[in-house]
C-alpha positions as CSV (number, residue, x, y, z in Angstrom):
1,X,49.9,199.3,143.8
2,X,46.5,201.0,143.0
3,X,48.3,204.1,142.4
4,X,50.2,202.9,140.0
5,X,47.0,200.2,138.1
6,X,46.5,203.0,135.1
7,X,49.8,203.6,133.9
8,X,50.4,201.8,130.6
9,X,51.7,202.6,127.8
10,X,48.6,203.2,126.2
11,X,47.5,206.6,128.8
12,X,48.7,210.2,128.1
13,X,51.8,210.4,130.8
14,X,52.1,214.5,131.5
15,X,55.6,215.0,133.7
16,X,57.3,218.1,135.4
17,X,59.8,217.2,137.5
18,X,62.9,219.9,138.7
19,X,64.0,221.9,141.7
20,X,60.2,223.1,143.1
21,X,61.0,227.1,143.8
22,X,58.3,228.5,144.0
23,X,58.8,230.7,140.7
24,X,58.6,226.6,139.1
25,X,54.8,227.2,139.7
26,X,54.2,223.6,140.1
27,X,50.7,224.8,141.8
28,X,49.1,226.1,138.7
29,X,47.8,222.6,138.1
30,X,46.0,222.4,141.0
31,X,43.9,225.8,141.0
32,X,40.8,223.6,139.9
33,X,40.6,220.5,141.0
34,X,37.2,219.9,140.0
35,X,38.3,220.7,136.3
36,X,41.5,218.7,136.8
37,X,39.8,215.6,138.2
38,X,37.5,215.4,135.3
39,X,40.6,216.1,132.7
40,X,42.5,212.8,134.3
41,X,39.7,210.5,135.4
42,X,38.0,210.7,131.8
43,X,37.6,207.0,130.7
44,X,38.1,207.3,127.2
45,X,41.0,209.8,127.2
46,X,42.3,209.2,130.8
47,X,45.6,211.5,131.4
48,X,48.6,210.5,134.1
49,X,50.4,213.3,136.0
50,X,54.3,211.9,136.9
51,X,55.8,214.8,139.7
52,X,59.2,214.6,141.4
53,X,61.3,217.1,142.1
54,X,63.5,218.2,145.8
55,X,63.2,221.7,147.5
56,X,65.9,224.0,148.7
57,X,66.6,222.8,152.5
58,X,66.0,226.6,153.2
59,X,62.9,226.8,151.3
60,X,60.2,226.4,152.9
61,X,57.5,227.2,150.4
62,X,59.3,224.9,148.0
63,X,59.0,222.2,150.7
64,X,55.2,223.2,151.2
65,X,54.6,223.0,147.2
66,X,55.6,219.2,147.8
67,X,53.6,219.1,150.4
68,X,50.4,220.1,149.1
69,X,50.8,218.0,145.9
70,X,51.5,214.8,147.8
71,X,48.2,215.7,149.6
72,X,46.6,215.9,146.3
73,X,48.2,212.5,145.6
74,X,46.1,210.7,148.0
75,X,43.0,212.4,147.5
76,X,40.3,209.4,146.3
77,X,39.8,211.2,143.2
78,X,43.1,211.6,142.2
79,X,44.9,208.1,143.0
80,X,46.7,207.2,140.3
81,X,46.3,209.9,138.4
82,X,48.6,212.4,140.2
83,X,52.0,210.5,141.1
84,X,54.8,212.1,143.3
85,X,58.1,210.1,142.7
86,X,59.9,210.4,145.7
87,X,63.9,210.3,146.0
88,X,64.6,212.6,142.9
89,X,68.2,212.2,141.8
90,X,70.1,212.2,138.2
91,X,68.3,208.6,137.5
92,X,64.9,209.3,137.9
93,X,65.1,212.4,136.0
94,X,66.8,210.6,133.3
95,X,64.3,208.6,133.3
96,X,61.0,210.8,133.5
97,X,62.5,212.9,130.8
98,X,62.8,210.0,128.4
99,X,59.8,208.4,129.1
100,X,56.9,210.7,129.5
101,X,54.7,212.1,126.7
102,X,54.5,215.4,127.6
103,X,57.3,217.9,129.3
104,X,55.5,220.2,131.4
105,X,57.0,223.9,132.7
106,X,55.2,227.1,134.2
107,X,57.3,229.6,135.1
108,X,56.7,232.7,136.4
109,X,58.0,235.3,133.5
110,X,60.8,235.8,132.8
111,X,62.5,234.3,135.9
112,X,63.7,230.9,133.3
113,X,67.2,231.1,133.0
114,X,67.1,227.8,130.6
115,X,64.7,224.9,131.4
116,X,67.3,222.3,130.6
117,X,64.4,219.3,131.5
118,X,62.3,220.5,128.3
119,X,65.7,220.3,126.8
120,X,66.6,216.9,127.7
121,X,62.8,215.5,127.0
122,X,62.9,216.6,123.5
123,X,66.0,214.8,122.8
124,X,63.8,211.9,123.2
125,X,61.1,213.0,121.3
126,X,59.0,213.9,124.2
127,X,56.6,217.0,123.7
128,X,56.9,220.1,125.2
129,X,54.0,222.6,126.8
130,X,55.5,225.4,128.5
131,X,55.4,229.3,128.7
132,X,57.9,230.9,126.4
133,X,60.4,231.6,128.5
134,X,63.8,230.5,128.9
135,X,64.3,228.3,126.0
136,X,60.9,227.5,124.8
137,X,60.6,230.8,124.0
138,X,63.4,230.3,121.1
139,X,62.5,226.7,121.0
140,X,58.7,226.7,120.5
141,X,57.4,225.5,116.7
142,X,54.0,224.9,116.1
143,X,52.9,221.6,115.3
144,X,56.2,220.7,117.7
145,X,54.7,221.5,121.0
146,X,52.0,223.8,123.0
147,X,53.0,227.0,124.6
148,X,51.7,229.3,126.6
149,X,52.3,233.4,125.2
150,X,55.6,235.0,126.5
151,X,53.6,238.3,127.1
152,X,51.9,239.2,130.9
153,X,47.9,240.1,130.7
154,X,47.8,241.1,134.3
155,X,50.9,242.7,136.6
156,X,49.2,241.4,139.8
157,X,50.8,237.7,139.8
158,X,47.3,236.2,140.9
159,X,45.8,236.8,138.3
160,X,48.2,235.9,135.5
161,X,48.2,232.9,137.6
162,X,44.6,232.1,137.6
163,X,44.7,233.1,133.2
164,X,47.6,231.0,132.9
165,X,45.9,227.7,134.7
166,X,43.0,228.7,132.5
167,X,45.0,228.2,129.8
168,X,46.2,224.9,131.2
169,X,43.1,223.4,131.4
170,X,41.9,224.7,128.1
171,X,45.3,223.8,125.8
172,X,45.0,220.0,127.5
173,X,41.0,219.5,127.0
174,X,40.9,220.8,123.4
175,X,44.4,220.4,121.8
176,X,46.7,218.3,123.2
177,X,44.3,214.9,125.0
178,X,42.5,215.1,121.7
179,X,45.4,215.0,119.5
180,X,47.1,212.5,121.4
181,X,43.8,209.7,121.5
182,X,42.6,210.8,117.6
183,X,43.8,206.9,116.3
184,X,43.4,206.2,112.3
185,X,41.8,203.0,111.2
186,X,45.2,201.0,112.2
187,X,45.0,202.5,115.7
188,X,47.7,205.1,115.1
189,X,47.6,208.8,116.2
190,X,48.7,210.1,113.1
191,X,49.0,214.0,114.5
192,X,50.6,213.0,117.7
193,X,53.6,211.3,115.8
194,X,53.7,214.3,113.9
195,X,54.0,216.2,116.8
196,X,57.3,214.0,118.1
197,X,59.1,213.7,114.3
198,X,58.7,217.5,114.6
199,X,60.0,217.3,117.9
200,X,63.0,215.6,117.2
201,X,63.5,216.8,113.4
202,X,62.7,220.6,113.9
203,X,63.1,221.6,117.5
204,X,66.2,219.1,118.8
205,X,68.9,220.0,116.2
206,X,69.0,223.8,117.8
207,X,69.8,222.3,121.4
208,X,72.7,220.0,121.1
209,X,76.1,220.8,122.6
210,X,77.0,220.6,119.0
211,X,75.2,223.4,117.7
212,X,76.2,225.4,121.2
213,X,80.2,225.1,120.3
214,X,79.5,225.6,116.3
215,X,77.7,229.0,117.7
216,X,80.5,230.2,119.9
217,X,83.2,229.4,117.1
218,X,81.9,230.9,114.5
219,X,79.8,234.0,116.4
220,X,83.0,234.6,118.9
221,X,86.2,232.7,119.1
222,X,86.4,232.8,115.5
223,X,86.2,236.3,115.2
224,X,88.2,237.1,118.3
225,X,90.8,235.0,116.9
226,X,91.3,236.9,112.9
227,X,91.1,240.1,115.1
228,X,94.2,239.1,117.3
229,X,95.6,238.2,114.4
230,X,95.1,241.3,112.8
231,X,96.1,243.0,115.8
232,X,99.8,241.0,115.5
233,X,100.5,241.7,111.8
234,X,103.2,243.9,110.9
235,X,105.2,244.2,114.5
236,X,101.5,245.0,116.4
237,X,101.3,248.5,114.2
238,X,97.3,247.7,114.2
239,X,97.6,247.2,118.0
240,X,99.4,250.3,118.8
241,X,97.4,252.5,116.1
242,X,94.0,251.5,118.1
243,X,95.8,252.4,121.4
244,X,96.9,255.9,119.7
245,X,92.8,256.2,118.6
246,X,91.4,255.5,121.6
247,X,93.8,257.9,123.3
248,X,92.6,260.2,120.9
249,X,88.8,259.6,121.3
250,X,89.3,260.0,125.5
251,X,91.0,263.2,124.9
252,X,88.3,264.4,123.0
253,X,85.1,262.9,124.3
254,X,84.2,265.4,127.1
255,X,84.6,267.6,124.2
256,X,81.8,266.3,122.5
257,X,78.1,268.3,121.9
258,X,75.0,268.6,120.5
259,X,75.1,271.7,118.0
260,X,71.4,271.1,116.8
261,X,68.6,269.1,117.1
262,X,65.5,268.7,115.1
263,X,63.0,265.8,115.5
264,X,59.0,265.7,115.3
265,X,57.0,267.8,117.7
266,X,54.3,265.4,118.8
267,X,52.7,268.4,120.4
268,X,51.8,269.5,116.9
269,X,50.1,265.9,116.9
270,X,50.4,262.2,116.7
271,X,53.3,260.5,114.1
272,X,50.6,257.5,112.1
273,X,51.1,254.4,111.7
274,X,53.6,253.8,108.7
275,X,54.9,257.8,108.5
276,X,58.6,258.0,108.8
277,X,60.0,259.1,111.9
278,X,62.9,261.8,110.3
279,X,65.2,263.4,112.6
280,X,68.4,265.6,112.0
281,X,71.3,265.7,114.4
282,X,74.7,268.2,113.9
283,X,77.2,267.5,116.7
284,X,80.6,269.3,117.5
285,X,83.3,266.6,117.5
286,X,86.4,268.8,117.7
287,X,89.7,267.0,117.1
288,X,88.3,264.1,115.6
289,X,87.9,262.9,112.0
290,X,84.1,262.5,110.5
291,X,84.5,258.4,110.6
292,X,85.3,258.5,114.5
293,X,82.1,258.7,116.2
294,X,78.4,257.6,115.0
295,X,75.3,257.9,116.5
296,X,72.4,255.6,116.5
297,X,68.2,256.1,117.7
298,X,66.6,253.7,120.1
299,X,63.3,253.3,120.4
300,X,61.3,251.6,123.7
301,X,57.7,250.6,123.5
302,X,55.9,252.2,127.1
303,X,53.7,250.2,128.9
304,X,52.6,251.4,132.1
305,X,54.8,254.6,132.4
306,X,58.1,252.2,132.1
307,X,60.2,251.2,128.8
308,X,60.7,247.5,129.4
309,X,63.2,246.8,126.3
310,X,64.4,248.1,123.1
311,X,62.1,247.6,120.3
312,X,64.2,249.5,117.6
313,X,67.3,250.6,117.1
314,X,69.3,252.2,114.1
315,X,72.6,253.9,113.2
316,X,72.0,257.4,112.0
317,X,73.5,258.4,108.2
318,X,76.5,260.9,108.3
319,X,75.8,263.1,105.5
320,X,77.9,266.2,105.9
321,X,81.5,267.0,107.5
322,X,82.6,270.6,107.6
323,X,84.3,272.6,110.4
324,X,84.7,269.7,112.8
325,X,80.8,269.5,112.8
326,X,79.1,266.3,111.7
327,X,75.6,266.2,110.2
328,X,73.6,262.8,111.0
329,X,70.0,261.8,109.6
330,X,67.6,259.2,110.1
331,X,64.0,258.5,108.3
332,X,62.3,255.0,109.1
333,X,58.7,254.1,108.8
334,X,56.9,253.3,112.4
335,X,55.6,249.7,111.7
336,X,53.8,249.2,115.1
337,X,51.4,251.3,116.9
338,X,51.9,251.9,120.3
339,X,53.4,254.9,122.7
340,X,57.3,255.2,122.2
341,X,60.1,256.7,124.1
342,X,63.1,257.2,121.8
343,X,66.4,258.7,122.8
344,X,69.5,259.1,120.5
345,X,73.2,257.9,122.0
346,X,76.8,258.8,120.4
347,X,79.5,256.0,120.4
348,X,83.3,255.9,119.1
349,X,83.5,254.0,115.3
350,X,86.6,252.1,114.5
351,X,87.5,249.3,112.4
352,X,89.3,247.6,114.9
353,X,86.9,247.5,117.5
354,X,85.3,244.0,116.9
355,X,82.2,244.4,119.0
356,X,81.2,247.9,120.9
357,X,81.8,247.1,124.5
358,X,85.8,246.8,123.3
359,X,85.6,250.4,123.8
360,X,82.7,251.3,126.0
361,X,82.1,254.9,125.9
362,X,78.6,256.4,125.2
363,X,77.3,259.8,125.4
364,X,73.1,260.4,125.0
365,X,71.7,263.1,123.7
């Protein structure tokens, strides 16, 4: 029972408890012990660490993760302080996730699908401090929780490792064990329970099954639903004059070129921060009207010779039809610094085409 002397309602309970793959990163905790036995065995500001969690059968360096923290466990320095709850199962997580202080996750970015734990916790008001992935990353508010930056400093794992333990260590000893023991004259931590109404009032609302069917109503089956209906009216004439447009754009879309081209010649130097980017495209579209086909600009922010995502996009202006060629322009101000790939892509435009990928075709430039 020594193990279990110092829990009371009155320490700072710290959980993580979930399948342990190794992506999880359960072991970040650990990479200092000497810095994490003085964060726990403080006697002023003592802190509690609740594990639990199962491993894959097949996974061996899950199993070894559970391992080593047991291990931990019983080291003299850390009895009491870090507790493995054996025979994790729906109750216990229930439990844990309704009971701690503070929801711990560390995932390896930006391998989170969801984090469902730090989803259930806050529910009850518990805390989050996790990376911002998976949902933190839309969930996080300050004042509602600690998080650790979305963004990689290092591609060699180890070392985003070692920064992001760093980080650990530093967010619990100078944020969150000081905010949680800072009492007012009537022995009430006035920040912390700002931290939980925040929680609950702020960060909950955008999580609830509630808000996930609202969402799909109104952003899809909603719409899907007025568009079939508009497809029905009048016999299905709207139905069968899509099928007779898109037989048209297929006919026509191999047909499709660039006439001209004209965009900035970085050789002639750098575009600055806030110039407008202005390019001018004039494709051939023969056989199709000027409201048939659009063409947008994409721009990619390189890092390390790779464009990881989209960092802009924009539809291109149509501002001349003659001779079945289309004139398009675009003029924007570059708001971020930073080396850019940009491409331009050409996609079929009709009024009955609900979202893009009804009609998939793209051709880029």
């Amino acid at each position: 029972m020594k193990s279990l002397a110092a829990l009371d309602e009155k320490t700072l309970i710290i959980g993580f408890a979930r399948r342990f793959a190794t992506y999880k990163r359960a072991h970040l905790l650990f990479t200092n012990l000497e810095r994490l036995s003085a964060i726990v065995n403080n006697q002023e500001r003592p802190v509690i660490f609740l594990f639990s969690g199962k491993a894959h059968p097949s996974d061996k360096a899950g199993q070894d993760l559970i391992k080593r923290i047991i291990e931990i466990s019983r080291m003299p320095e850390f009895v009491g302080k870090i507790i493995f709850l054996q025979d994790y199962d729906m109750t216990g997580g229930k439990l844990m996730t309704s009971s701690v202080d503070i929801w711990l996750n560390t995932p390896t970015r930006p391998l989170e699908a969801s984090g469902t734990s730090g989803e259930k916790a806050v529910m009850n008001g518990v805390v989050n401090f996790s990376v911002l992935d998976g949902w933190w990353a839309e969930g996080y508010l300050p004042e509602a929780g600690w998080a650790i930056e979305e963004q990689r400093s290092f591609a060699d794992q180890q070392f985003q490792d070692e920064l992001d333990a760093e980080i650990i260590y530093n967010t619990l000893e100078q944020e969150i064990v000081p905010t949680y023991y800072k009492r007012n004259k009537n022995g009430i931590p006035v920040d912390w329970v700002k931290y939980i109404k925040n929680t609950i009032a702020k960060v909950a609302p955008h999580f609830t099954m509630q808000r996930m069917l609202e969402d799909y109503y109104t952003r899809f089956y909603e719409k899907l639903f007025e568009s079939g209906t508009k497809m029905k009216s009048n016999g299905y004439d709207n139905a069968r004059n899509l099928v007779h447009w898109k037989n048209k754009i297929i006919a026509a879309w191999d047909n499709i070129s660039v006439d001209s081209l004209k965009i900035p010649d970085v050789n002639k130097g750098f575009i600055k921060f806030g110039e407008h980017f202005v390019a001018e495209i004039i494709l051939n579209i023969p056989g199709l009207d000027k409201e048939d086909i659009g063409v947008e600009i994409l721009l990619g922010n390189k890092t390390n010779g790779d464009v990881k995502k989209i960092d802009f996009s924009m539809e291109l202006e149509q501002v001349e039809f003659k001779n079945e060629k289309a004139k398009y322009t675009c003029s924007f101000p570059l708001k971020n610094a930073g080396v850019y790939d940009y491409s331009f892509r050409i996609f079929p435009k009709h009024s009955g085409l609900r979202y893009r990928m009804d009609f998939p075709l793209v051709k880029w430039v």
